[in-house]
C-alpha positions in Angstrom: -7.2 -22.5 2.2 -6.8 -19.3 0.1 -3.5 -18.2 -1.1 -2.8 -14.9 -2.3 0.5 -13.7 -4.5 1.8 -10.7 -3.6 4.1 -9.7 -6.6 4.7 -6.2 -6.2 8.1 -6.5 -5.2 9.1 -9.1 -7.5 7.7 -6.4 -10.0 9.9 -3.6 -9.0 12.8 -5.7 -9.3 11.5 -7.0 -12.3 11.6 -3.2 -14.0 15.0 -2.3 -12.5 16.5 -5.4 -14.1 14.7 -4.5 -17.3 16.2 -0.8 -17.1 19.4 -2.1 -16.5 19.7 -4.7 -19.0 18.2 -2.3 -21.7 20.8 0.5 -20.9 23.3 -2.3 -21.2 22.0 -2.8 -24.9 23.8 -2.0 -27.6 27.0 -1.2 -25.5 30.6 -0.9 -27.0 33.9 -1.2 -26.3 36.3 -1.8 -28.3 38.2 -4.5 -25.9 41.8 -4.7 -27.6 42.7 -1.3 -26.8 44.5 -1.3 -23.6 45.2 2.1 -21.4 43.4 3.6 -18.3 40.2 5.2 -19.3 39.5 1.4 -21.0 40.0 -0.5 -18.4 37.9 1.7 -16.1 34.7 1.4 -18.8 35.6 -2.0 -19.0 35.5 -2.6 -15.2 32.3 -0.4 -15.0 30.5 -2.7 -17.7 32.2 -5.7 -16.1 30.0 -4.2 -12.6 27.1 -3.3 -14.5 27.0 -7.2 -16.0 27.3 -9.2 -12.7 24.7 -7.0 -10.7 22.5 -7.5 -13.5 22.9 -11.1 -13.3 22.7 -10.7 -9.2 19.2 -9.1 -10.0 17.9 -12.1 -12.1 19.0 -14.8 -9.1 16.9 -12.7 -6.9 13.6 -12.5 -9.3 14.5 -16.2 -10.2 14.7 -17.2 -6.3 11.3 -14.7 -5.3 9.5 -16.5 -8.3 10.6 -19.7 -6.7 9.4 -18.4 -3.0 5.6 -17.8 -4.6 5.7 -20.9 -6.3 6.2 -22.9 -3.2 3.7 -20.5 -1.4 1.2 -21.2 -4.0 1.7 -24.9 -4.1 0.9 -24.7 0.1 4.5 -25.5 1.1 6.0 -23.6 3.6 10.1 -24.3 3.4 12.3 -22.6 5.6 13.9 -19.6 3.5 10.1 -18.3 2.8 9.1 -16.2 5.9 5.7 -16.3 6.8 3.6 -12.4 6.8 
């Protein structure tokens, strides 16, 4: 039996995580300060942050998928092409 990966999705998520996380970097705030226009940046970081992490569940869980593909399992959650 011959299994081939097929990563290129995993990829593009890859790279939008990667975007994501590197226009996160080096992000400031100073957190103390509290009026409107801070809370709004703070609650746009706060967004930012958890889809981020979102992202990485969903490479974490594909990487999971081709591992299990590759090994010749076939569990439910991984559809079959």
């Amino acid at each position: 039996m011959t299994v081939q990966l097929d990563m290129s999705d995993l990829l593009i998520m890859v790279d939008d995580l990667r975007e994501r996380v590197v226009d996160l970097d080096g992000t400031s705030l100073n957190i103390e300060v509290r009026n409107k226009e801070v809370n709004s940046q703070k609650a746009e970081i706060n967004r930012r942050l958890l889809y981020a992490a979102h992202l990485a569940h969903l490479v974490e869980a594909d990487i999971m998928s081709h591992y299990h593909r590759f090994k010749g399992e076939n569990p439910p959650w991984i559809s079959v092409d």
